[in-house]
C-alpha positions in Angstrom: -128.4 -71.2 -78.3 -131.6 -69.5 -78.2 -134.8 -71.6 -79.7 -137.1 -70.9 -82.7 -140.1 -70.2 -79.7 -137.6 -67.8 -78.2 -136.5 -65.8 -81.1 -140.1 -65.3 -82.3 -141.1 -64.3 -79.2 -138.2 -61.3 -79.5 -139.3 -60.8 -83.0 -143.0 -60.2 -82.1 -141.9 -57.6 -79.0 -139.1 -56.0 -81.1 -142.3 -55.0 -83.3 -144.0 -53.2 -80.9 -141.0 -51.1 -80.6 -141.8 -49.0 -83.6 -142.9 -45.3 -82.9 -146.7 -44.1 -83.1 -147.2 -41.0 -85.1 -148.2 -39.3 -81.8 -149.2 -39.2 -78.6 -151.7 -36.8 -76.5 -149.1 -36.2 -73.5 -146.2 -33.4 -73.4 -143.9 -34.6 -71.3 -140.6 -32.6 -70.8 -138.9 -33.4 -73.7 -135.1 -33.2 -74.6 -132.1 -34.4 -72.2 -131.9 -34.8 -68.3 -129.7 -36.7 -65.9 -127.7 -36.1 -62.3 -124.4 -37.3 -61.4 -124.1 -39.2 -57.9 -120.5 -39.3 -56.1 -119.7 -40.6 -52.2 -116.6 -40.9 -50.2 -115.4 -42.2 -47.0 -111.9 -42.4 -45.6 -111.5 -44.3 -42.2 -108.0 -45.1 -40.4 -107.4 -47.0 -37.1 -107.3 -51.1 -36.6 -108.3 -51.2 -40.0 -107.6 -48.5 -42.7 -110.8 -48.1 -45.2 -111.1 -46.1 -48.4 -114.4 -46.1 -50.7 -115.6 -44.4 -53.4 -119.2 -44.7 -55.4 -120.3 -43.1 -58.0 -122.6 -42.6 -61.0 -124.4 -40.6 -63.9 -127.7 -41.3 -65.1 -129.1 -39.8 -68.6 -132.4 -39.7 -70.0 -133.6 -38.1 -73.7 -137.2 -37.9 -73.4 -139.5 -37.6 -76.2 -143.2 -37.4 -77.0 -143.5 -41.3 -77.4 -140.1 -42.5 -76.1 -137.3 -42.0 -73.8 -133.5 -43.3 -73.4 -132.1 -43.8 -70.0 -128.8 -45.0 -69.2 -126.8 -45.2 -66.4 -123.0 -45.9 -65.2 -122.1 -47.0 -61.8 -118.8 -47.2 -60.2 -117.6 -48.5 -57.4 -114.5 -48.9 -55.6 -112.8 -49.8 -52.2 -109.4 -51.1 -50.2 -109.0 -52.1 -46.9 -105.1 -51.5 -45.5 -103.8 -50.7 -48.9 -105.7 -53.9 -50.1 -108.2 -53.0 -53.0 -111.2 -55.2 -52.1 -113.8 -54.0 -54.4 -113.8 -52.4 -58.1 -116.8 -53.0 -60.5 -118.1 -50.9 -63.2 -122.0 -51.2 -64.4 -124.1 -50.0 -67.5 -127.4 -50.0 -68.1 -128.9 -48.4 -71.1 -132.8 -48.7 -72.1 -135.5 -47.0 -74.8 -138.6 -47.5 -74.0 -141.5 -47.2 -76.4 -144.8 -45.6 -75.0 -148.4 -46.7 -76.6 -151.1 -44.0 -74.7 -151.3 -40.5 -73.4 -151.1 -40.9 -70.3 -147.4 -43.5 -70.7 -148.8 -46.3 -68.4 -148.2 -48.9 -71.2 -144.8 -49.7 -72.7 -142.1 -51.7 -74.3 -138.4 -51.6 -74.3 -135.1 -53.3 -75.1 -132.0 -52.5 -73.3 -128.8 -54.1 -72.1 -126.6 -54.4 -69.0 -123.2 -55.0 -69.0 -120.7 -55.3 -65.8 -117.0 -55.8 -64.5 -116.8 -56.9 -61.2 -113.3 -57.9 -60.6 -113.4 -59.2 -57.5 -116.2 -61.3 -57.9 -114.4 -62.9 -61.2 -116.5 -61.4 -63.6 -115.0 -60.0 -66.9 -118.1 -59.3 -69.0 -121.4 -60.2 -67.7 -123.8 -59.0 -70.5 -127.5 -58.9 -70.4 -129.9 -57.9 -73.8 -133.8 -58.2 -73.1 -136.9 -57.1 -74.3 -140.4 -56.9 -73.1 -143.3 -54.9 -71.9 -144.0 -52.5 -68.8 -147.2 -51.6 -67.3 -147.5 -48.4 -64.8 -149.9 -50.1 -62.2 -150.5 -47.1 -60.3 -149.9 -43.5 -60.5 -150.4 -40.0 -58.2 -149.2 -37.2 -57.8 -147.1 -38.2 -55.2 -146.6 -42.1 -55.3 -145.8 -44.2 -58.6 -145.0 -47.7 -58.9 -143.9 -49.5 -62.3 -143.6 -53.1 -63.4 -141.8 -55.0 -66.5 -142.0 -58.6 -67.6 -139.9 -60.1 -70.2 -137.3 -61.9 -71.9 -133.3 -62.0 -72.4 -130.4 -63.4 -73.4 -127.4 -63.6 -71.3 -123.6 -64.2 -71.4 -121.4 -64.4 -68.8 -117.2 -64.5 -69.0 -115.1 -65.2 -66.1 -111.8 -63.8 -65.4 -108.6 -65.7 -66.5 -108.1 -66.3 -62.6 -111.5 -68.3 -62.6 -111.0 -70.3 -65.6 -112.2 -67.4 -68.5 -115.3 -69.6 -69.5 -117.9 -68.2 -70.7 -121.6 -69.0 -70.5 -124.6 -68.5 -72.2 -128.6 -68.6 -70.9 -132.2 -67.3 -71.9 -133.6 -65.6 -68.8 -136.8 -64.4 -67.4 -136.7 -61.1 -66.7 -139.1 -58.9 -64.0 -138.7 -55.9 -62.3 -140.5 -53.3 -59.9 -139.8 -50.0 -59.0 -141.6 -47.9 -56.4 -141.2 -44.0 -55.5 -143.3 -42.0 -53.0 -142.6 -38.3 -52.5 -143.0 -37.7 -49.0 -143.2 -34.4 -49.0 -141.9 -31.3 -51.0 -137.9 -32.5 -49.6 -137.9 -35.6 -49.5 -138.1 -38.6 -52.0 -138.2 -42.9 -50.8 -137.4 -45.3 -53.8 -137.4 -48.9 -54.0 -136.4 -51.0 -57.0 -135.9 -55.2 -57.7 -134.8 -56.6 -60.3 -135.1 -60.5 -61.3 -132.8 -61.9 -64.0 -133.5 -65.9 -63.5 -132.2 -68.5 -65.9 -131.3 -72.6 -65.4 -127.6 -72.0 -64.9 -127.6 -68.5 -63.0 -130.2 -66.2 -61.2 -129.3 -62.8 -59.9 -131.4 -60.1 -57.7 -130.6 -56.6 -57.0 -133.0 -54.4 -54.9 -131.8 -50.8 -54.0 -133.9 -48.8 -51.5 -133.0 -45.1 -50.8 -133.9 -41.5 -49.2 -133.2 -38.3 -51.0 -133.5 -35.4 -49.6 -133.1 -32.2 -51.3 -130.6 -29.2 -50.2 -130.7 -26.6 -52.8 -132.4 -26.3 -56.1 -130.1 -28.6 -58.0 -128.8 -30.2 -55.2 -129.9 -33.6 -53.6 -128.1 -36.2 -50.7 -128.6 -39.9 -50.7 -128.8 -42.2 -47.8 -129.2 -45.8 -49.8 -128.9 -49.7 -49.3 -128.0 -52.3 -52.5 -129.0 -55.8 -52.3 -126.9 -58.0 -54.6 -127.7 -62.1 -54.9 -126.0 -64.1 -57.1 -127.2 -68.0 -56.9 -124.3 -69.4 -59.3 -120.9 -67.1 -58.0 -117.6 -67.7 -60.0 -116.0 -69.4 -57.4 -116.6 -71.3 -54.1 -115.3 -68.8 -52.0 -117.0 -65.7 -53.4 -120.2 -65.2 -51.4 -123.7 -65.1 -53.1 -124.7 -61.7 -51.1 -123.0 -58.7 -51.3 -124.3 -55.4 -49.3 -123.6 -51.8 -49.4 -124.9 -48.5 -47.0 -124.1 -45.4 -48.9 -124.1 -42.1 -48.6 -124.2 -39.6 -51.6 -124.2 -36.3 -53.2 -126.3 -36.0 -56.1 -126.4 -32.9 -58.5 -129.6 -32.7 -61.1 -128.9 -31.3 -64.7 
């Protein structure tokens, strides 16, 4: 359960989440977002299929902006599915000066990773992010706050389900190389007294046609408290990707 410190503090930052009247800034407004697919097929000593993909959408306005994204991902080995997990994130975030280096937001997270015994691992949070420093070329962006998370085992790992308040920080870097090519790197803390998890994704995009971007990227997955002992705490993946920008 949360405590009475813990649900003020959401009350107090759920506040700031009502809109200003306006703002000085005129971002592109309206709706945005790319879909991301890769594929490889191997055959041999070992027979490999995997598959990734993902859409992303924003709806950007004067003072505030959605984004969301869904990731897929899937893989066997010898007819053997090995891998299949499904990911949402969805976030507003609430903008309080021109030039949208300060901010709040709320969002949640919600996955299914089947083969790491996970049914429903859900994530709400709330808190505050900061712009630290901004070009033309290069940003990087930071966000501190709080959550509330629950997380359900499969039936195969005993279905239990537990329940934490967690710390919640993240960074996220991009620097525009030049007029072709992008570099990204993101982390992202989730740290409470039962469970903490980390996921850092660094990537190169490098564009091919107006519309028209490919991926080289590397995920970083930690889970300290897995579901079972024989699940590992790291899990890895090198992709390569197709994006398309709408």
């Amino acid at each position: 359960m949360l405590s009475t410190r813990s649900i003020n503090a959401f009350a107090f930052i759920g506040m700031t989440l009502i809109p200003l009247s306006s703002l000085a800034a005129d971002p592109e407004l309206g709706f945005s977002g790319s879909g991301e697919a890769g594929y490889s097929s191997s055959t041999g000593n070992t027979t490999t299929t995997s598959a990734i993909g993902a859409i992303k959408m924003n709806y950007n306005q004067i003072s505030s902006e959605l984004k969301s994204i869904l990731e897929v991902n899937y893989k066997s080995e010898n007819d053997v599915q090995t891998q299949e997990r499904y990911f949402l994130d969805l976030q507003r975030n609430q903008f309080y000066d021109e030039n949208r280096s300060y901010y709040s937001f709320i969002g949640g997270q919600f996955e299914n990773s089947r083969f790491e015994e996970i049914d429903l691992d859900a994530t709400l949070s709330l808190g505050l992010g900061k712009r630290l420093y901004h070009t033309d070329s290069t940003t990087l962006t930071a966000e501190i706050g709080l959550g509330f998370q629950s997380t359900t085992l499969t039936s195969a790992a005993g279905g239990k389900t537990t329940d934490q308040t967690i710390g919640r920080l993240k960074l996220d870097f991009n620097h525009k190389i030049n007029e072709m090519v992008t570099f990204s790197q993101d982390a992202l803390l989730l740290a409470g007294s039962d469970r903490t998890k980390l996921e850092a994704n660094t990537g190169f995009k490098v564009k091919v046609a107006d519309n028209m971007n490919v991926k080289a990227s590397y995920k970083y997955r930690y889970n300290d408290n897995p579901a079972t002992a024989s699940i590992k705490k790291t899990d890895t993946q090198t992709n390569l990707t197709l994006i398309y920008d709408f």
